[in-house]
Structure formats: structure tokens, C-alpha cells
C-alpha positions, 0 to 999 in steps of 0.5 A, a space after each residue: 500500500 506504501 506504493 500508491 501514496 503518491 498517487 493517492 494524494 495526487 487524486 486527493 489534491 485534486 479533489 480537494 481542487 475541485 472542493 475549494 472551486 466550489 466552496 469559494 464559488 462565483 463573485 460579482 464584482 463592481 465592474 460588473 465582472 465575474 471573478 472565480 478561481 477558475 485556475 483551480 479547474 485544470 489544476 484538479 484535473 491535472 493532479 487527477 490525471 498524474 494520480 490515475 496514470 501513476 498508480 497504472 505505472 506503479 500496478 503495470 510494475 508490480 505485476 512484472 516485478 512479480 512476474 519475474 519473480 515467479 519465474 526465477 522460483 521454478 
């Protein structure tokens, strides 16, 4: 389980990205303009994306590394 840390808080962070877009939400401002934190959408997705993609190369070793394994046993 120590493996995936790393891609855990990857996905963590960018839920919490996604969270923080929503909790802080959409303000008027004088001018008439709306101001939002819309940096956070991308940012969220990105961290999502490195913590998908780097569990899928931590599983992918794994699965050789044991593979390999078990070979040289026999």
C-alpha cells in the first residue's frame, strides 16, 4: 500500500481542487465582472490525471516485478 501514496494524494489534491472551486464559488464584482478561481479547474484535473496514470505505472510494475519473480522460483 506504501506504493500508491503518491498517487493517492495526487487524486486527493485534486479533489480537494475541485472542493475549494466550489466552496469559494462565483463573485460579482463592481465592474460588473465575474471573478472565480477558475485556475483551480485544470489544476484538479491535472493532479487527477498524474494520480490515475501513476498508480497504472506503479500496478503495470508490480505485476512484472512479480512476474519475474515467479519465474526465477521454478
Amino acid at each position: 500500500m506504501k506504493k500508491y501514496i503518491f498517487s493517492m494524494v495526487s487524486g486527493l489534491i485534486g479533489v480537494i481542487c475541485f472542493a475549494a472551486y466550489n466552496i469559494i464559488g462565483t463573485k460579482m464584482s463592481p465592474d460588473g465582472s465575474f471573478v472565480e478561481p477558475f485556475g483551480l479547474i485544470p489544476i484538479g484535473y491535472l493532479f487527477i490525471f498524474i494520480g490515475v496514470i501513476s498508480a497504472i505505472i506503479v500496478a503495470v510494475v508490480t505485476y512484472i516485478y512479480n512476474l519475474l519473480n515467479k519465474k526465477k522460483e521454478k
